[in-house]
Every structure is written in structure tokens, then in C-alpha cells.
PLY file of the C-alpha trace (Angstrom):
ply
format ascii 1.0
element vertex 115
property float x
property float y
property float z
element edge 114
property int vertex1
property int vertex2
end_header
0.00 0.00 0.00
1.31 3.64 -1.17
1.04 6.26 1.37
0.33 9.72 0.01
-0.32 13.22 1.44
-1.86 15.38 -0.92
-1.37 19.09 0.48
-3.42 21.58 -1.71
-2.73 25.19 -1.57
-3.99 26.63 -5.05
-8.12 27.57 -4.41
-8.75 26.90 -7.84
-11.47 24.70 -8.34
-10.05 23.50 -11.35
-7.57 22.10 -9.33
-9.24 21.26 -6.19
-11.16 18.52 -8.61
-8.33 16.48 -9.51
-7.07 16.79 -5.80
-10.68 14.94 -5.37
-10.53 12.85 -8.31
-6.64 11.49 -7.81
-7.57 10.37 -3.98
-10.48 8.67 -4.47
-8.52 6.80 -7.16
-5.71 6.06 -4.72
-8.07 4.72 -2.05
-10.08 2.59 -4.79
-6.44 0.89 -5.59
-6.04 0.15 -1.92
-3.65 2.98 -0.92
-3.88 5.63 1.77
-4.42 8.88 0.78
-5.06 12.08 2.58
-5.94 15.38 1.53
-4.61 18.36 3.71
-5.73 21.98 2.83
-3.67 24.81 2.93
-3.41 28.28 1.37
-5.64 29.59 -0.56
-7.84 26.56 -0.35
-9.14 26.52 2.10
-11.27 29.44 1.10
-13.23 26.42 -1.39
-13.81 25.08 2.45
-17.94 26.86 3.06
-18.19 26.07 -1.02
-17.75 22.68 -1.29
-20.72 21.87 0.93
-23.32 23.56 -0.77
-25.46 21.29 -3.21
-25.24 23.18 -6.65
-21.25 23.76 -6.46
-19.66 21.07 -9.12
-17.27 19.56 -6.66
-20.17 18.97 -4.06
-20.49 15.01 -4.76
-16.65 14.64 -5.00
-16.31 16.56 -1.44
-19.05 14.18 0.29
-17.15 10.88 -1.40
-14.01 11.99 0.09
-15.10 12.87 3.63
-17.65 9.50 3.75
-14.44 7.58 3.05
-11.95 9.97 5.52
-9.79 10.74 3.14
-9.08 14.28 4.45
-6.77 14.70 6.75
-7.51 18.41 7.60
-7.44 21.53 7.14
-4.38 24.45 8.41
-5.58 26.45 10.85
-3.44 29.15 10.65
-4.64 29.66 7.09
-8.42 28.95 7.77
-8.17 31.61 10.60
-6.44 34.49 8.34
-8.90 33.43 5.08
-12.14 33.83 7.32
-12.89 29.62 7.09
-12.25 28.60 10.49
-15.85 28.49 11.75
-16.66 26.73 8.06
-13.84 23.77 9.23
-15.16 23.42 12.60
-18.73 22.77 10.95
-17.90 20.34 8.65
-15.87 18.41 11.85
-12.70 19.29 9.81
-9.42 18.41 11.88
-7.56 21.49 12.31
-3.96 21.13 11.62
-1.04 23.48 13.75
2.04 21.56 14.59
4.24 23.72 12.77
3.91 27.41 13.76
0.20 27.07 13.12
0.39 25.09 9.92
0.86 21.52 8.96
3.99 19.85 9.02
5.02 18.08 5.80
8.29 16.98 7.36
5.65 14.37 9.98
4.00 12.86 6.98
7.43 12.45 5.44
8.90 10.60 8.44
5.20 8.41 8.33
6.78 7.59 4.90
4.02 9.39 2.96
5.38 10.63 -0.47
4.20 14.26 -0.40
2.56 15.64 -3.49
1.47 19.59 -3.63
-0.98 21.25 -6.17
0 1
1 2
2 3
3 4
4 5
5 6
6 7
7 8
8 9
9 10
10 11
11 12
12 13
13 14
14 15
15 16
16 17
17 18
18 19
19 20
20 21
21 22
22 23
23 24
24 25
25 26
26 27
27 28
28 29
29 30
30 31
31 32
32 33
33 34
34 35
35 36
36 37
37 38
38 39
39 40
40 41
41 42
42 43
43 44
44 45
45 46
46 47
47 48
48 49
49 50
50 51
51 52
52 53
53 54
54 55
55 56
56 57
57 58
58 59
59 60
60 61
61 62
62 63
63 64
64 65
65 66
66 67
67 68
68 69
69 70
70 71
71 72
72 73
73 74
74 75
75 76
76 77
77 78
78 79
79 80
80 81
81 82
82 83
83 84
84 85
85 86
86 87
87 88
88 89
89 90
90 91
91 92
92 93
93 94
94 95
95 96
96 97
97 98
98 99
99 100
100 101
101 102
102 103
103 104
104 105
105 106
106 107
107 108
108 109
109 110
110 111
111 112
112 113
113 114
């Protein structure tokens, strides 16, 4: 089983889909992937949960199966989606200065990819 941590800082949605798209397709091949949000995206964060955006049905498929890992909280605090995180039972993530750590995944022998 590959171990992945997919850290997503672009707020494109563009983008944000094949985040979506490229875990679900890691999980269905037995691996473990797991999305963290940082940056800019996690401004998508009070988006994704409303029925008519496009990437609602991807967004529910990935938290059913727990695929996200979390969301930076120092981020979600200056972008104004804290509150939105805390709602959706997001796990807030602030072991490095406030933000995620990559180097902890790394050592969990995760291969990091950005977008």
C-alpha cells in the first residue's frame, strides 16, 4: 500500500477537482491517501458543501471515506474559514507554527505531493 499526502494550496477549483478525483482513485487501488488543505484553499472550504457547487459530490465521497486529513488552521483563521472547518468536523492542523507539518507525513513515509 502507497502512502500519500496530498497538500493543496492553489483555491482553484479547477484544481481542487483532480485533488478529489486522484484520492479517491488512490483509495479505490487500496492505498492511503489524505488530503490536507492549505493556502488559498481553504477558502473552497464553506463552497464545497453547498449542493449546486460542481465539486459537491466529490467533497461528500471523500469525507464519507476519511480521506481528508484536515485543514491548516493558521490559514483557515487568516482566510475567514475557520468556523466553516469546525462545521464540517474538519481536523484542524497546527504543529508547525500554526500550519501543517510536511516533514511528519514524510517521516510516516508518505510521499508528499502539492498542487
Amino acid at each position: 500500500m502507497r502512502k500519500t499526502a496530498l497538500f493543496v494550496f492553489n483555491g482553484d477549483p479547477m484544481c481542487f477537482i483532480h485533488v478529489l478525483l486522484n484520492a479517491l482513485e488512490m483509495k479505490e487501488k487500496n492505498d492511503e491517501p489524505k488530503i490536507i488543505l492549505e493556502g488559498a484553499s481553504v477558502k473552497l472550504i464553506p463552497e464545497l458543501v453547498k449542493a449546486g457547487n460542481p465539486l459537491n459530490m466529490l467533497w461528500k465521497k471523500v469525507i464519507d471515506q476519511e480521506l481528508v486529513e484536515g485543514v491548516c488552521k493558521a490559514c483557515s483563521s487568516k482566510l475567514g474559514t475557520l468556523e466553516d472547518a469546525k462545521k464540517q468536523g474538519l481536523k484542524l492542523l497546527d504543529n508547525m507554527s500554526g500550519h501543517p507539518a510536511m516533514s511528519e507525513y514524510r517521516d510516516n513515509g508518505f510521499e508528499i505531493i502539492t498542487f
